[in-house]
Structures are given as structure tokens and as C-alpha cells.
C-alpha positions as CSV (number, residue, x, y, z in Angstrom):
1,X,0.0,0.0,0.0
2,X,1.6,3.6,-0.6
3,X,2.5,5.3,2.1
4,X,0.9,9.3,2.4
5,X,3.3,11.8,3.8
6,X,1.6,15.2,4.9
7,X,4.3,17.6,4.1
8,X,4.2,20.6,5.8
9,X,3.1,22.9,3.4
10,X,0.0,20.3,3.2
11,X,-0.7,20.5,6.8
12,X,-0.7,24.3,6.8
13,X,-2.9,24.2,4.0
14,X,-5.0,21.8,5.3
15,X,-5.1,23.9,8.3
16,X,-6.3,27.1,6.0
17,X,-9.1,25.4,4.6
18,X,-9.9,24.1,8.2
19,X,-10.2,27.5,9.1
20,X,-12.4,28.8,6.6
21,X,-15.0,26.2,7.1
22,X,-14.7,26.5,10.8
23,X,-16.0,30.3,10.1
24,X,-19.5,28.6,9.5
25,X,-19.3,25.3,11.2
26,X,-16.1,24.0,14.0
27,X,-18.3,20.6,13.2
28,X,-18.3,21.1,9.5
29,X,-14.6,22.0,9.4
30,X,-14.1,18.6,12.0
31,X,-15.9,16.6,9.7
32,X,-14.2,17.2,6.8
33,X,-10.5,16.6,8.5
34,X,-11.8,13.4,9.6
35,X,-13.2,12.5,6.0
36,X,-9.9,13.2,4.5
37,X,-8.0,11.1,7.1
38,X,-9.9,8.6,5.8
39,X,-9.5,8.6,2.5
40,X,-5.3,9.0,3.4
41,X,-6.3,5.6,5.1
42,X,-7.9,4.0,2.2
43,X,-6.2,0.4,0.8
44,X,-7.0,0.1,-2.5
45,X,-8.0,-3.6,-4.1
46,X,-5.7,-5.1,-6.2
């Protein structure tokens, strides 16, 4: 399975985007963090 690194340019932008939709929603902006993890923790099929 590849490995995912979060560089830190890719945090902090992560952390941007965190931002902005925690200016509507802290459990909107939670939500999608936790989404995305998931998706870095996806194994694909063979």
C-alpha cells in the first residue's frame, strides 16, 4: 500500500481550509479533517 506523507506545506494548507469552514461550522470544518484522514487511510484492491 503507498505510504501518504503530509508535508508541511500540506498541513498548513490543510489547516487554512480548516479554518475557513470552521467560520460557518467548527463541526463542519471537524468533519471534513476526519473525511480526508480517511481517504489517506484507504487500501486500495488489487
Amino acid at each position: 500500500m503507498p505510504r501518504v506523507t503530509r508535508r508541511p506545506l500540506a498541513a498548513a494548507d490543510i489547516l487554512d481550509i480548516w479554518d475557513y469552514i470552521a467560520e460557518d461550522s467548527l463541526a463542519a470544518a471537524d468533519r471534513w479533517v476526519e473525511q480526508l484522514d480517511a481517504k489517506f487511510r484507504l487500501r486500495k484492491s488489487p
